[in-house]
Each structure stands twice: as C-alpha cells, then as structure tokens.
KOLFILO-932050 format. One record per atom (N, C-alpha, C): residue in three letters; atom name; x, y, z. Coordinates in pm, 1 decimal. Layout:
<atoms>
[atom ALA; CA; [X; Y; Z]] ...
</atoms>
This chain:
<atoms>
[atom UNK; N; [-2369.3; 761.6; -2229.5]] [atom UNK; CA; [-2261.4; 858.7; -2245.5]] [atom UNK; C; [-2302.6; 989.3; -2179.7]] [atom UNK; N; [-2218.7; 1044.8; -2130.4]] [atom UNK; CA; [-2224.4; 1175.6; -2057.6]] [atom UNK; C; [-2271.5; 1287.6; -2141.0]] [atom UNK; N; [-2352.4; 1378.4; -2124.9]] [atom UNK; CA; [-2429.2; 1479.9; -2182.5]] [atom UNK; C; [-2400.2; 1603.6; -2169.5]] [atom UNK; N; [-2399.8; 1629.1; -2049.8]] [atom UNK; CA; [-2356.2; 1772.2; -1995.7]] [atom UNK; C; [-2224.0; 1781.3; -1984.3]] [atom UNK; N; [-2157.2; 1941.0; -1961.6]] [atom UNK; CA; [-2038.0; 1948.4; -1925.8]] [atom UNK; C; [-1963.9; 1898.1; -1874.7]] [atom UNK; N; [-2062.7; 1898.9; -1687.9]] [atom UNK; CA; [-2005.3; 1867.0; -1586.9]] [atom UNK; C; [-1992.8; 1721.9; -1573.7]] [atom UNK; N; [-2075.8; 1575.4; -1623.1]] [atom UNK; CA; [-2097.6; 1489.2; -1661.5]] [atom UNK; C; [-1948.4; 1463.1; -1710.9]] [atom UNK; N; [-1952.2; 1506.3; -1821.9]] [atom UNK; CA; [-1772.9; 1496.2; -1927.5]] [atom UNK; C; [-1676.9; 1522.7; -1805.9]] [atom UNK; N; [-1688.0; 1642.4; -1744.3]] [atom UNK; CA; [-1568.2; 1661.3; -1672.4]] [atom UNK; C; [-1543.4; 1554.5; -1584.6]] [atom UNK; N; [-1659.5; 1525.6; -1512.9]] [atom UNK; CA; [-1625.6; 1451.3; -1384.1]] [atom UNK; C; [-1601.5; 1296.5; -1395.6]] [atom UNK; N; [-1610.6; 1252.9; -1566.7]] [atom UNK; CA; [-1559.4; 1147.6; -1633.8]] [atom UNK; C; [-1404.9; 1168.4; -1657.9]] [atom UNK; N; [-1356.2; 1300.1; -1686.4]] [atom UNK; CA; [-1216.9; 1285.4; -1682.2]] [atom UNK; C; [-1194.2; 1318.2; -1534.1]] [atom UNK; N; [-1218.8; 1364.2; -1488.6]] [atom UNK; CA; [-1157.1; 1354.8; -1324.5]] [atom UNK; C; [-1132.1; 1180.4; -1274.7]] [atom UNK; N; [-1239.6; 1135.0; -1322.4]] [atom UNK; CA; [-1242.4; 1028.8; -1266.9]] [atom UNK; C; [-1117.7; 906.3; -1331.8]] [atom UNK; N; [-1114.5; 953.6; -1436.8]] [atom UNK; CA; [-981.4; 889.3; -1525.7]] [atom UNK; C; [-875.7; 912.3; -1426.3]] [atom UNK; N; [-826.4; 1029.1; -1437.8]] [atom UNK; CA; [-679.3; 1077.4; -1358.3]] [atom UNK; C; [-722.5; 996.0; -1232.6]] [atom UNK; N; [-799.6; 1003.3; -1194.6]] [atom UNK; CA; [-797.5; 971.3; -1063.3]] [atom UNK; C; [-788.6; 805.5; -1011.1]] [atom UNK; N; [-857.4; 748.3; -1107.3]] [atom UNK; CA; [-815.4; 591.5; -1140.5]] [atom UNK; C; [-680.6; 601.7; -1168.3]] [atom UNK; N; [-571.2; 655.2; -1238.3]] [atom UNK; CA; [-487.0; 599.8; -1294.4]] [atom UNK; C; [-406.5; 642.9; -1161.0]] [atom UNK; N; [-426.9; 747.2; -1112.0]] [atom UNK; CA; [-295.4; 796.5; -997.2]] [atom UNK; C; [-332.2; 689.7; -871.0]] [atom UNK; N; [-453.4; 602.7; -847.6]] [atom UNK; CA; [-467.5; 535.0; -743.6]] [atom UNK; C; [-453.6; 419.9; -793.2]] [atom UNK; N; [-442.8; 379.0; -936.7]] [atom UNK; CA; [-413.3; 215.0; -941.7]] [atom UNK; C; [-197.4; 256.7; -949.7]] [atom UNK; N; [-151.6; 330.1; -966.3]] [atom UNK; CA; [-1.6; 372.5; -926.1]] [atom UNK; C; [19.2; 362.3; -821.1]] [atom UNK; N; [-50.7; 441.9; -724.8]] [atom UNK; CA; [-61.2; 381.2; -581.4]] [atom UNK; C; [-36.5; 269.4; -495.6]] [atom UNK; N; [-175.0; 200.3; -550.1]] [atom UNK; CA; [-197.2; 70.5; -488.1]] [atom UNK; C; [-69.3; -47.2; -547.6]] [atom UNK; N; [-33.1; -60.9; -666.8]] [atom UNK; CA; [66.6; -87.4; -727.6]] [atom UNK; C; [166.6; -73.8; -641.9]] [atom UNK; N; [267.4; 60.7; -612.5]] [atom UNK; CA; [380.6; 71.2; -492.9]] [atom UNK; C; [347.1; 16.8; -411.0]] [atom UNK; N; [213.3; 27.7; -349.2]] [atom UNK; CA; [226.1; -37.9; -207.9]] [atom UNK; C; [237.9; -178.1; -227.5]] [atom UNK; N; [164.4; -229.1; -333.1]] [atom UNK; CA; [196.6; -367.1; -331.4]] [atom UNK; C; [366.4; -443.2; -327.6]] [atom UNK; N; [416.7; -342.3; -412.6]] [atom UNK; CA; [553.5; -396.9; -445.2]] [atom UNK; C; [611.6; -426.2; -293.6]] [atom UNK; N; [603.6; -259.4; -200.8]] [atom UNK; CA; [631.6; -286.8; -71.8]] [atom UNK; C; [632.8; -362.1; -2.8]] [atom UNK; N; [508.9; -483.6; -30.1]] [atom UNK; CA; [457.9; -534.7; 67.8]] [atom UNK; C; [540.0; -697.5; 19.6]] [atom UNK; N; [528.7; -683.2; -113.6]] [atom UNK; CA; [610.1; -822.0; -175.6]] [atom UNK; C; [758.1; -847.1; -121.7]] [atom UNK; N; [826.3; -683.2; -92.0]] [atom UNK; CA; [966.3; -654.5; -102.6]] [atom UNK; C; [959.8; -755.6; 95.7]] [atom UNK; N; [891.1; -652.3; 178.2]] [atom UNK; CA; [866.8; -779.4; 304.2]] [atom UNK; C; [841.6; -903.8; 315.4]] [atom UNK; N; [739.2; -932.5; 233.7]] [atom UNK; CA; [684.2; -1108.3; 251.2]] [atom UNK; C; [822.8; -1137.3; 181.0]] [atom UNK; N; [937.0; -1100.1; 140.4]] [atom UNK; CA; [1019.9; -1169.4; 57.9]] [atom UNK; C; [1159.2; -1185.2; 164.1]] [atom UNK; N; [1159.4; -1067.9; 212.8]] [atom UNK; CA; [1245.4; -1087.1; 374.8]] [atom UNK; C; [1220.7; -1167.7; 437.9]] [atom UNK; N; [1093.8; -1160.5; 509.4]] [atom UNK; CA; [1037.8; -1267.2; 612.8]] [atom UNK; C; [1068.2; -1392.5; 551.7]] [atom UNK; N; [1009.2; -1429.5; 423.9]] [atom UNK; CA; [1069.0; -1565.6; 382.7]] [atom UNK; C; [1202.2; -1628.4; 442.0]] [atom UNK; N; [1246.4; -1512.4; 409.0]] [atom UNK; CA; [1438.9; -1548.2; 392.0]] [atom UNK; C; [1464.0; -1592.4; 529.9]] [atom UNK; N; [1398.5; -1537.4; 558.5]] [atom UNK; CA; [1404.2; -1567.5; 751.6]] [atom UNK; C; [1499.4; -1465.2; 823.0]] [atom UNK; N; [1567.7; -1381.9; 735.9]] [atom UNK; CA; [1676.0; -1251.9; 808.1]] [atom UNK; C; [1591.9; -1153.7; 892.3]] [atom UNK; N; [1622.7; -1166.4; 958.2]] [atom UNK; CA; [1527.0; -1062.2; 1069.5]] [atom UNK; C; [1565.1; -862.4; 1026.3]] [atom UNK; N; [1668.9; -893.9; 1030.5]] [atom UNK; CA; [1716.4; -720.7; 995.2]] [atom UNK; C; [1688.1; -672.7; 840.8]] [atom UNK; N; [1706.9; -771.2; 759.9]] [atom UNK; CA; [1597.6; -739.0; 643.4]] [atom UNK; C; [1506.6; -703.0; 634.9]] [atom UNK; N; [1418.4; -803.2; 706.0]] [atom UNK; CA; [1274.0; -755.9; 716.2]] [atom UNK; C; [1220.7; -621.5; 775.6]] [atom UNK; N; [1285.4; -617.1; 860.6]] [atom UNK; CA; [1314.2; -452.1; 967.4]] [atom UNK; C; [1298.3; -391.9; 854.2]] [atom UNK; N; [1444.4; -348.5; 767.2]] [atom UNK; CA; [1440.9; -273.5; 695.9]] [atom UNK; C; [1355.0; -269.8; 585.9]] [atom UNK; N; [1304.3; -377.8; 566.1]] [atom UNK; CA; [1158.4; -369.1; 457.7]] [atom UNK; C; [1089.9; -307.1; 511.3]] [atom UNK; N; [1036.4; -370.9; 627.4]] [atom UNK; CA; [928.4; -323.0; 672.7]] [atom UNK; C; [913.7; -133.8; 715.6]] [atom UNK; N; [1038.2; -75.1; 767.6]] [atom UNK; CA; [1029.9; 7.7; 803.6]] [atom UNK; C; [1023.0; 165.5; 636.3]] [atom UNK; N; [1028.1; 72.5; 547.0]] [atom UNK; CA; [1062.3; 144.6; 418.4]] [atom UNK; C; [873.9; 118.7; 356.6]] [atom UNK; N; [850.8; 25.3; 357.5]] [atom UNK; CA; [720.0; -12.2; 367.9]] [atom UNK; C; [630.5; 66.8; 459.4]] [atom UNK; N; [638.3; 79.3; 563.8]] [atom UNK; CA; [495.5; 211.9; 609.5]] [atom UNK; C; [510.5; 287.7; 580.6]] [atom UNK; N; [587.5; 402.5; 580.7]] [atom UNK; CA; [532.4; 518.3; 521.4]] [atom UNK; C; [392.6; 487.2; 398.3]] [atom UNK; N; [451.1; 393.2; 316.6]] [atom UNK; CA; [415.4; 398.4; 203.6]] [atom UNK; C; [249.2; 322.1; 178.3]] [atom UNK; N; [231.7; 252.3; 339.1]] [atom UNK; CA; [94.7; 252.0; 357.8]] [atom UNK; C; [-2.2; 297.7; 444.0]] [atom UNK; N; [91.5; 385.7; 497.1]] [atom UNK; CA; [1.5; 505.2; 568.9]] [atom UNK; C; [-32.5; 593.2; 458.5]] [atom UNK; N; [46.5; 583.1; 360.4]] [atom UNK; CA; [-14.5; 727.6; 230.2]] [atom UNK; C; [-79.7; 691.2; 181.7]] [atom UNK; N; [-54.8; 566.8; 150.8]] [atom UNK; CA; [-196.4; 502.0; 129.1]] [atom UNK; C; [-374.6; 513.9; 135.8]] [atom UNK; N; [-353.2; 541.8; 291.7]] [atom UNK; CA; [-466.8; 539.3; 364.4]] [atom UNK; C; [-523.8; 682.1; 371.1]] [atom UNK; N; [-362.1; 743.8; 377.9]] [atom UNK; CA; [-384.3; 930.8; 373.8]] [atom UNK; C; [-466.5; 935.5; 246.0]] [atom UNK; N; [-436.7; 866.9; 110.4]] [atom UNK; CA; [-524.5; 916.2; 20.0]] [atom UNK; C; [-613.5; 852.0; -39.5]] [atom UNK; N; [-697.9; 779.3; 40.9]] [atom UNK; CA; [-787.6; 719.7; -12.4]] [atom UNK; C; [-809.8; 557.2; -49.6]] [atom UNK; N; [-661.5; 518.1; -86.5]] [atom UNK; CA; [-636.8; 442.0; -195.8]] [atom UNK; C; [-661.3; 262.7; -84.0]] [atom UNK; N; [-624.8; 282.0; 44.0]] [atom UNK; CA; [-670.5; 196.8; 115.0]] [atom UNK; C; [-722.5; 253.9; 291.9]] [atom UNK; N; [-828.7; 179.2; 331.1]] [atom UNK; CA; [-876.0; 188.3; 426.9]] [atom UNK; C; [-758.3; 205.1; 550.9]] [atom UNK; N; [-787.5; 309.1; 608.9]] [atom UNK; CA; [-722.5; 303.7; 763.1]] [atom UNK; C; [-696.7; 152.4; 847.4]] [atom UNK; N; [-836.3; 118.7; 844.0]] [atom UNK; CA; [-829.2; -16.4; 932.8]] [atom UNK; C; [-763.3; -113.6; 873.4]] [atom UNK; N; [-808.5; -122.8; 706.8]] [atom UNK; CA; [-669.2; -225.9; 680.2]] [atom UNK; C; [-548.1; -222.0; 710.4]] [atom UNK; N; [-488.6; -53.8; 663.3]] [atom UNK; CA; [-357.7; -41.9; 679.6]] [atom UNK; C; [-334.6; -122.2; 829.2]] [atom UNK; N; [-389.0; -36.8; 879.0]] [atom UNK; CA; [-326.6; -96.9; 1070.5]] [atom UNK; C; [-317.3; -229.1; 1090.4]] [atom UNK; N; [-405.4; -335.7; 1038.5]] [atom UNK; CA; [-380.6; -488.4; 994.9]] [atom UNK; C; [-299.5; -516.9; 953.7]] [atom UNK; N; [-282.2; -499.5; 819.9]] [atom UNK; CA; [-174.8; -527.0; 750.5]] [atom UNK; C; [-20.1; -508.2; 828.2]] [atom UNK; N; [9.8; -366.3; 875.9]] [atom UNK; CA; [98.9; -380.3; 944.4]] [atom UNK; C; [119.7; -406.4; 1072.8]] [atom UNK; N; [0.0; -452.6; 1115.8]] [atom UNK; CA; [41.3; -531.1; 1277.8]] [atom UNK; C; [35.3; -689.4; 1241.3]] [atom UNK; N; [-7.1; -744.0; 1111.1]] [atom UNK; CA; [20.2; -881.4; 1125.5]] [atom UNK; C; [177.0; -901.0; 1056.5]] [atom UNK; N; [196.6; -768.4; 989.3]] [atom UNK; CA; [374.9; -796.1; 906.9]] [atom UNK; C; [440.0; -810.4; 1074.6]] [atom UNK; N; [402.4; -691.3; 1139.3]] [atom UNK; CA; [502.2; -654.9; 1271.3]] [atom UNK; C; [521.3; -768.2; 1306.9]] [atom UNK; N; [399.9; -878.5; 1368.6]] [atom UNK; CA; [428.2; -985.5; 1438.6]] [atom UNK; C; [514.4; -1118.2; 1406.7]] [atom UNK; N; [441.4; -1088.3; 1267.9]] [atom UNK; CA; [509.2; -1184.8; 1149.8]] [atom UNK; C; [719.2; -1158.9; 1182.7]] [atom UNK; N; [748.0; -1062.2; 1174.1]] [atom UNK; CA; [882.0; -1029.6; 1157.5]] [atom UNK; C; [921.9; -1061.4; 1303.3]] [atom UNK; N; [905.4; -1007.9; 1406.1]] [atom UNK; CA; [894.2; -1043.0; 1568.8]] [atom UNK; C; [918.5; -1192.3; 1629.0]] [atom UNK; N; [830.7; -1261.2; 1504.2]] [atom UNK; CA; [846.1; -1437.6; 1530.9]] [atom UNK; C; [957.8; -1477.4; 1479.9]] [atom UNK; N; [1063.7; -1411.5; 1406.1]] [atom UNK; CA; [1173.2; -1453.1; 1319.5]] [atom UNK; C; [1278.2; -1449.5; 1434.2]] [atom UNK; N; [1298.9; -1580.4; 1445.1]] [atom UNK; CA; [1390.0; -1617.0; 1548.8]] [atom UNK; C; [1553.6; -1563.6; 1474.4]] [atom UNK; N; [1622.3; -1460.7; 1549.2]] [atom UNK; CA; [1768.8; -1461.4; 1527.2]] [atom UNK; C; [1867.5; -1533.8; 1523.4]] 
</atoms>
C-alpha cells in the first residue's frame, strides 16, 4: 500500500485515468463493430459511412494514448481495403 502522499495521489491519478481510457477504448471498439457490421452486409455506402464516422474516433485514440499510432494506421488501412473489395 502506498505510504507517502505522492504515492496516494498518483494511485488516484492512475484510477481516473484507467477509467477515462477503458471509456475510450470501449467507443472505439463499438466503432469498429458498427463497420465490421457494414462490411458484412456487403453495402458498400454503409460501410463508407461507418467507416468515415469511425476515424476520427481512432485517431483520438492514438492522440491520447489509448492506442498506438501504428496500430491505428493498420487497423484503418486493412478496414479501407476491406470496404474497397465490396463489389457494388
């Protein structure tokens, strides 16, 4: 158990800070379900619009910590291609 002040404090920092990045990672997930659920469907302009409602939300991601840069850019260059192959 934490002893010192700063010890205590930086145990509650670390709380808030778990809870606002598992909220995070959470949205982005939904995002990402809300696409893989387009692409399924096979509608191409769905997926567009998933997808395009979907980055922002994993570039902020990356802006704060909550996932790696290099994933993000994966993640959305294999959705991109993924959606691209959806024949009209």
């Amino acid at each position: 158990m934490a002893n010192t002040a700063s010890a205590r404090k930086r145990i509650r920092q670390t709380e808030k800070r778990t809870i606002r990045n598992r909220a995070r990672r959470s949205r982005v997930r939904t995002f990402l379900r809300k696409v893989e659920a387009a692409i399924a469907t096979g509608d191409k302009t769905q997926a567009q619009e998933a997808f395009k409602s979907a980055q922002p939300e994993l570039q902020r991601a990356a802006t704060k910590g909550v996932l790696h840069s290099n994933t993000v850019a994966r993640k959305l260059s294999r959705l991109s291609a993924r959606i691209k192959s959806i024949s009209v």
